[in-house]
N, C-alpha and C positions, 0 to 999 in steps of 0.2 A: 436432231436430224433436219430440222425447220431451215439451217442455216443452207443449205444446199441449194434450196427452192426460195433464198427469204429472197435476192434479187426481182423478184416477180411476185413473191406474195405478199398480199395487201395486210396488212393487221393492223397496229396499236401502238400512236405514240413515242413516247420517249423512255427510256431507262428512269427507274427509281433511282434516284440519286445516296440515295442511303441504303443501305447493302442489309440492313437489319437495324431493328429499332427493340430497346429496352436491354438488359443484362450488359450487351455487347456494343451499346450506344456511349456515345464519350457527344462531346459538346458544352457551349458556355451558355452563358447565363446565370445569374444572381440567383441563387435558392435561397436567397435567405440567412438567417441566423439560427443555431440553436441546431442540436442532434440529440439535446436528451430526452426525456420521457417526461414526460407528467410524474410529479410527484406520487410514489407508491405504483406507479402503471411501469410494468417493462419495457421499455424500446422493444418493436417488433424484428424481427427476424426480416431477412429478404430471401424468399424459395428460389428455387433453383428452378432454370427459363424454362417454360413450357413451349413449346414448338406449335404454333398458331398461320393456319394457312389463309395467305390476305383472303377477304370478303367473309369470313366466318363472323357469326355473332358471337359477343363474349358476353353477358350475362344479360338478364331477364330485361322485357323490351320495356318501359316504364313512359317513355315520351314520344311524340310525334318525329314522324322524319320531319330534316328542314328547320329554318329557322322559325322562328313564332311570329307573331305580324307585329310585337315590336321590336323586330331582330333588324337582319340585315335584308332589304328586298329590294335590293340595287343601288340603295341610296350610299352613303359615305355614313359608316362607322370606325367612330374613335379613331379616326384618320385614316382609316383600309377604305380603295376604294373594291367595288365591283367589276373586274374586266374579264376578258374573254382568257381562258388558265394558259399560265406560260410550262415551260419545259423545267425548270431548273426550281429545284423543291428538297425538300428534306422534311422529316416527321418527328412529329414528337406525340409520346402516349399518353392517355387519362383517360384513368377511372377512377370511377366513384360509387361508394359503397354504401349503403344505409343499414347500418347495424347489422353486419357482416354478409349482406345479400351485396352483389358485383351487379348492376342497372344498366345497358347498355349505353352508350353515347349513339342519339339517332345517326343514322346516313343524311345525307345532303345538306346539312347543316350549313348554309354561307354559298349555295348556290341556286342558283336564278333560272330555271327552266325557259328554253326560247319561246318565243313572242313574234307574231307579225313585223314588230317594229325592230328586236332584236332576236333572229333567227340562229344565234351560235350562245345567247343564253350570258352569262357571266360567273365568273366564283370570285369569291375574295380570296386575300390570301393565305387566310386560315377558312379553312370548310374538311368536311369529312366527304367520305364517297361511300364510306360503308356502316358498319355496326362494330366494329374491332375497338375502336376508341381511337385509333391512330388520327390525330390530326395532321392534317397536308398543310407546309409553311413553305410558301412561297420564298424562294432566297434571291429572287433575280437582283435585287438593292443590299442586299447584304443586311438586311433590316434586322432587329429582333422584336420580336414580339412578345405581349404579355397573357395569362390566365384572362385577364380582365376583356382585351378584346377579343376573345374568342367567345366567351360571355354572352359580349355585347353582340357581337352577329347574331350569335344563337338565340338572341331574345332573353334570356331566363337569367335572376337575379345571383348575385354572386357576393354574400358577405359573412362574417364569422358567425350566423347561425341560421343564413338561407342560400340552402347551393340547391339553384333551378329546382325552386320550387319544395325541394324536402328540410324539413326546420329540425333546428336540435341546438340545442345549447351547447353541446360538443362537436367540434369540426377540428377536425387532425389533418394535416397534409404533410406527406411524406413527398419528396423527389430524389428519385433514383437515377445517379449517371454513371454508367460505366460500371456498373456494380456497387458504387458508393452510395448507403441511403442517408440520406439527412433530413430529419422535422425541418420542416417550414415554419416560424415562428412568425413573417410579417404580416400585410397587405395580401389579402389574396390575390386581388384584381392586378397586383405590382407584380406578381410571381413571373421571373423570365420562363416563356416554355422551354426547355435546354435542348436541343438538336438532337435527336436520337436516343433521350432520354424518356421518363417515366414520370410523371404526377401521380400520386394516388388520395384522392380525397373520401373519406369516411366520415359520415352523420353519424354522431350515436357511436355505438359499439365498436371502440376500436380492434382492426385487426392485431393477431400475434403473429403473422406471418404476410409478409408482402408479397404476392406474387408478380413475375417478373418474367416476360415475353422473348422470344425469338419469332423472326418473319420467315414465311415463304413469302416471295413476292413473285411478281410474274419476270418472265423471263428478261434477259436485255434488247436491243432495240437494234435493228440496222442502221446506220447513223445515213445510208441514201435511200431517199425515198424513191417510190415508184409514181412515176407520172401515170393521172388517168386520166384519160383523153374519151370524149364522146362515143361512141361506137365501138369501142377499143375491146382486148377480151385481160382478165385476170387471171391468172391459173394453170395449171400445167395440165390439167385432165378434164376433159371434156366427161361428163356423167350422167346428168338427167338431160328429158328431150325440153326445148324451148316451151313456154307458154303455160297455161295451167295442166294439170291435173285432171282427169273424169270428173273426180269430186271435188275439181278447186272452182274458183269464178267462171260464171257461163253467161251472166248477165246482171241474176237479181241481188239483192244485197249479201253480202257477208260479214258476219259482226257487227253489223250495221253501218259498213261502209257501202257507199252505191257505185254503180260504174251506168258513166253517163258518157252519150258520143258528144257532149257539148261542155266538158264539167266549168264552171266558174268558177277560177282559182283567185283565192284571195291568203291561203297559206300554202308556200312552197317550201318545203327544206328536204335535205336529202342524208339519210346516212348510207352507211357500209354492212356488208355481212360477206366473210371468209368461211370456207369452210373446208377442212380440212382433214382426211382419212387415211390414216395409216401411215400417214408421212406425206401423202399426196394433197396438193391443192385442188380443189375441186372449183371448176369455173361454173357461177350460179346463171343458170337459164334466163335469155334474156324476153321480153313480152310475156314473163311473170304479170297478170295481172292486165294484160291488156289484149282483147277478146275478137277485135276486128273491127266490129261493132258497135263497141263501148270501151271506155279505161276505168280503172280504179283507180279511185284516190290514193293507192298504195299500187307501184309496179315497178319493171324493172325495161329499162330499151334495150339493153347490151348486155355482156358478159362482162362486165367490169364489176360486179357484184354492187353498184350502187343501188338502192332502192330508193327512188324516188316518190314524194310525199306530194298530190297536187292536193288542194282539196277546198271547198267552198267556204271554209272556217276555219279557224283557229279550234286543235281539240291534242289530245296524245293516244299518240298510235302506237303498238305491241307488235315484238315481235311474230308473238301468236299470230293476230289477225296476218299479219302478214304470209306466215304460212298457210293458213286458211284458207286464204285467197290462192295461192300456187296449189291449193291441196293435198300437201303433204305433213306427215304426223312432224311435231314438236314435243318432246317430252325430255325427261330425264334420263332417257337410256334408249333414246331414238331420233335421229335428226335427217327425215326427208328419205324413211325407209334404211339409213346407213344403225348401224348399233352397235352398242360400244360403251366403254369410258368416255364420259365426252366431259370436259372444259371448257369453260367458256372465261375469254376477257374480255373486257372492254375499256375502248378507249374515249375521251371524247375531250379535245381540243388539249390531245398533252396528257392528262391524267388518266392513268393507266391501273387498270387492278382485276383481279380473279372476282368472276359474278361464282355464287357459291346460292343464289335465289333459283324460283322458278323461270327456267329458259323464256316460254310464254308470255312471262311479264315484263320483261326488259322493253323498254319503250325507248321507239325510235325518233332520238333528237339530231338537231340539225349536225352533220357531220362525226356522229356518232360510229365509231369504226366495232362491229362485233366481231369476234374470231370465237369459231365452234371447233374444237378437237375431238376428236373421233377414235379409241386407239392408242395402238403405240405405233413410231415412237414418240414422247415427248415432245413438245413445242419446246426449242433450247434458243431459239431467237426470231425475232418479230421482228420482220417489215414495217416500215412507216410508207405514209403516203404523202403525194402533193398533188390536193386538189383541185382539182378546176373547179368551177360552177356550171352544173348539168343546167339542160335547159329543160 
């Protein structure tokens, strides 16, 4: 019903370019030689797709989010470099098992949080966003990619008896495309990731049954953006009154942010927050955060739902503190007094996906677009923006 209101509503990004990844994934790339079994061991089965809604974690957490510090940290790996993420992408899946436990693949793997000096951050073109395993591949050059550089961003070793860190003398790799599974016999680090297809690597105990993915992913995209303009308002319904809260900012800190009539800004970036009830757009209160007085380092000037980041250092800010500061509840099944089913996506610079974490925790980066669903009905299409630079 999003589609009625998306001319005017702000949200998230670009369309997932692949409609579903694993079982129903087809794509090229070189898998390799060989489908048989180990001698005396069965070839394993491929289970029938389990239905996995993007941002879910898929098995037990084992690693740090992120790449490791001798991954990828904006430099050039294995010839990817780091840039700000483009629109045009496709996935491919991997797991990996340690004698039949499924270990999650961390989120942000191959992406570079903003910085004073780079304020919109960078991703490669292989990175994760979430915990599903689904790696994001960049297609804008038509390139293919390997196991190996995906590896290599990540930091962590990749050889026939150390995959990131867990050793065994036994390493199986099966790749599934399009329902077809075949052993991997080469190079691992050589292995093409196949577009829409499945990796499955096992230390140790091999599986007797492959299990094998369908997506939800987030909704598709209005292909015109909404201009946002200074002053301007976003939204079809006017709902809360401007400014904070009783219990939101009145002067002293909150969360440990200050609000100062003089602040010394040395870090500026700005993201977004939509929010959305019942089918309706809600336009966010503008002088969120800013008292007469004094500003916060987190506020908002207008109705365009930007939140604007001044602040005296370089640090990361949450959505929490941000409601905080306006005074109203954040939760799981409460967003600014409205209750509900709520949804959350997010996007930032193109890369799109369902947060499935604590609302609270989402931290606001440079041009980070959030959208909160409230209700029914459904978000069935999402607005993009085209942003200016707030001052």
């Amino acid at each position: 019903m999003l589609h009625k209101i998306s001319s005017g509503f702000l949200a998230i990004g670009v369309a997932f370019a692949l409609a579903g990844c694993g079982g129903g994934g087809s794509g090229g790339g070189s898998t390799g030689a060989g489908s048989s079994s180990s001698a005396g061991t069965p070839a394993p089965t491929l289970a029938a797709a389990a239905s996995v809604t993007d941002g879910t974690t898929l098995g037990t957490e084992h690693w740090p989010a992120g790449s490791t510090a001798t991954g990828g940290q904006g430099q050039a790996v294995s010839g990817l470099n780091c840039a700000v993420a483009g629109n045009t992408y496709s996935y491919t899946h991997l797991s990996i098992y340690e004698n039949g436990t499924l270990l999650a693949v961390p989120a942000n793997i191959g992406t570079e949080q903003p910085t004073v000096a780079s304020p919109k951050g960078c991703v490669y073109p292989l990175n994760t966003v979430d915990e599903t395993g689904k790696i994001r591949m960049d297609t804008t050059s038509n390139a293919s990619y390997t196991l190996g550089q995906f590896f290599a961003i990540w930091g962590e070793p990749l050889t026939q008896t150390n995959v990131a860190g867990l050793q065994g003398s036994a390493v199986t790799v099966y790749v599934n495309q399009g329902g077809a599974l075949t052993k991997y016999a080469g190079d691992l680090a050589s292995l093409v990731l196949p577009p829409g297809g499945e990796v499955t690597i096992m230390i140790g105990t091999p599986l007797t049954q492959i299990p094998t993915y369908t997506w939800s992913d987030p909704p598709p995209f209005d292909p015109n953006p909404i201009t946002l303009t200074f002053g301007g308002t976003v939204g079809t319904t006017a709902y809360w009154p401007d400014g904070d809260t009783a219990t939101g900012g009145s002067g002293p800190d909150v969360d440990g942010l200050t609000c100062s009539p003089n602040m010394s800004v040395l870090f500026h970036v700005h993201a977004h927050l939509a929010i959305v009830n019942n089918g309706q757009w809600l336009q966010l209160p503008q002088n969120i955060g800013l008292t007469g007085s004094c500003d916060y380092e987190m506020h908002t000037h207008d109705h365009t739902g930007i939140i604007h980041i001044e602040a005296p250092n370089e640090k990361m800010y949450t959505l929490g503190q941000f409601f905080d500061i306006w005074g109203q509840p954040l939760s799981a099944s409460n967003v600014a007094g409205l209750t509900g089913n709520i949804v959350a996506y997010i996007n930032d610079n193109g890369e799109s996906r369902r947060y499935m974490g604590d609302l609270r925790a989402i931290e606001l980066i440079s041009h980070r677009d959030i959208t909160l669903q409230i209700g029914t009905p459904a978000v069935t299409t999402l607005a993009t923006y085209s942003w200016y630079e707030p001052q």
